[in-house]
matplotlib code that plots the C-alpha trace (Angstrom):
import matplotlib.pyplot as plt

x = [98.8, 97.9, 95.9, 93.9, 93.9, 91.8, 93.0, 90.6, 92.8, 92.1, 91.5, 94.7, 97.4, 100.4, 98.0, 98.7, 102.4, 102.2, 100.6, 103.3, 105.9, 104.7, 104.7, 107.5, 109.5, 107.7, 109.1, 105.9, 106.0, 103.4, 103.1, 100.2, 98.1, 94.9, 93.2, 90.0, 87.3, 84.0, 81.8, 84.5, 86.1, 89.8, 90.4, 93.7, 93.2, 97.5, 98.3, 100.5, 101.6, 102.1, 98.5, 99.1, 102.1, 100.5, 97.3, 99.4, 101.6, 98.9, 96.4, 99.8, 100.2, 96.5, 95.0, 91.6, 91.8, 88.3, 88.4, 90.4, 90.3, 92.2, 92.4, 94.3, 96.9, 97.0, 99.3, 98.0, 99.8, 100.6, 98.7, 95.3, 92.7, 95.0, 92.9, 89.6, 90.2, 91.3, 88.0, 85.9, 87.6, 85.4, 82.5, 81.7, 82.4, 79.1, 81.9, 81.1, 84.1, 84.3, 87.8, 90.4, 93.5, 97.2, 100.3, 103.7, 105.1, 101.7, 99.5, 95.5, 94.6, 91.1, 88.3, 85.2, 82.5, 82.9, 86.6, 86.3, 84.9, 87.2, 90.1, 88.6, 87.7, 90.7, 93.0]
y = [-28.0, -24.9, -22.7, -19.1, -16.4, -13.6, -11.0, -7.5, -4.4, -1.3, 1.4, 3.3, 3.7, 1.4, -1.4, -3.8, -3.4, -3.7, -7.6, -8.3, -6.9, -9.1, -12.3, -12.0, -11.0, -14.4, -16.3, -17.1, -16.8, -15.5, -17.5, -15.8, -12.4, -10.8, -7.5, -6.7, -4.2, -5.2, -2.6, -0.3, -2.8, -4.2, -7.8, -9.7, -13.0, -15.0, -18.0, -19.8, -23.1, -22.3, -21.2, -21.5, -19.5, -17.0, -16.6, -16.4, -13.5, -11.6, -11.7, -10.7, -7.9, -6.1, -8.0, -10.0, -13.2, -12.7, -16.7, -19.6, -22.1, -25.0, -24.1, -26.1, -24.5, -25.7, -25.4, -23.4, -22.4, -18.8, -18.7, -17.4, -20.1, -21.7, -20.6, -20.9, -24.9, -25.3, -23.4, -25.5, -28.8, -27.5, -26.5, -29.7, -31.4, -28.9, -27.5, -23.6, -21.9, -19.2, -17.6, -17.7, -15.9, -16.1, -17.4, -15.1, -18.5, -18.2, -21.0, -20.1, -20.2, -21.7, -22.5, -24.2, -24.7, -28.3, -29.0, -32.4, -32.7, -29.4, -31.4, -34.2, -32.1, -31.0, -34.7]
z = [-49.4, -51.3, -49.7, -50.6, -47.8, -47.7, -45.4, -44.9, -45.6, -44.5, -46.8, -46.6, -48.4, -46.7, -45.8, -48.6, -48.3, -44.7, -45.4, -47.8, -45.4, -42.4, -44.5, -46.2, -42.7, -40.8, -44.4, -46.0, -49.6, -51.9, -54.6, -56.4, -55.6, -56.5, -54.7, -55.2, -53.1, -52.1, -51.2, -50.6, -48.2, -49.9, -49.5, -50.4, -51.6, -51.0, -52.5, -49.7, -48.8, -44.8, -43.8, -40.2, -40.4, -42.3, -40.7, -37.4, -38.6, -40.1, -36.6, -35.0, -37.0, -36.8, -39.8, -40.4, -42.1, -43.9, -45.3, -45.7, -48.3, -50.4, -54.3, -57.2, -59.0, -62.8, -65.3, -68.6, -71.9, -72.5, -75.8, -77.1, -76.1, -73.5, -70.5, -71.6, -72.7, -68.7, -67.6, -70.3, -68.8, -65.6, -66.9, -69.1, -65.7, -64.4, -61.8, -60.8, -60.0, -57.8, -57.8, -60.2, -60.8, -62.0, -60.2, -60.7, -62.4, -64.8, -63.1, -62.3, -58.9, -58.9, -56.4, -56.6, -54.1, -55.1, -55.0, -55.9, -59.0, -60.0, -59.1, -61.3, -64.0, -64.4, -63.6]

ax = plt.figure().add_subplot(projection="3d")
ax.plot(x, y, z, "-o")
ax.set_aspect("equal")
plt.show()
């Protein structure tokens, strides 16, 4: 199962190697990434397929795991307008999303408070 992580970082340089470091040395891979700072607090959002793993290594090493959460991972051309006809398949369906960003392989990581009809939306 694919899951989103969001780990709290602290806001020093070092930090988000330090979380890449500690899962890549337990062998969890990161599929996708996405950093972002919310009121001046950093937050890592990982796309992983071994949450337990993952959340286990990153308590062990010092960090918070600020939320945990299944996404789907679609497949989208690399073209002008090849995005936004995935993200109009989800809003004709009345689906809200609420994350979204870009595998290394060039999937979109998205996440809906209503995973079900995203996942339909998008079958």
């Amino acid at each position: 199962m694919t899951t989103d992580l969001t780990i709290g970082l602290a806001n020093q340089p070092g930090s988000l190697a330090a979380a890449c470091e500690a899962l890549g040395h337990a062998g969890v891979n990161i599929e996708a990434a996405c950093g972002v700072v919310v009121a001046e607090h950093p937050e890592l959002h990982v796309l992983i397929t071994d949450a337990e793993r993952a959340t286990r290594t990153l308590i062990d090493a010092g960090f918070v795991i600020l939320g945990q959460r299944q996404v789907v991972v679609a497949a989208v051309e690399n073209r002008p307008g090849g995005a936004s006809e995935l993200l109009r398949r989800a809003t004709d369906a009345g689906v809200s999303l609420d994350l979204i960003y870009t595998t290394l392989d060039g999937r979109v990581v998205l996440g809906a408070p209503d995973m079900a009809g995203l996942r339909a939306a998008l079958a």
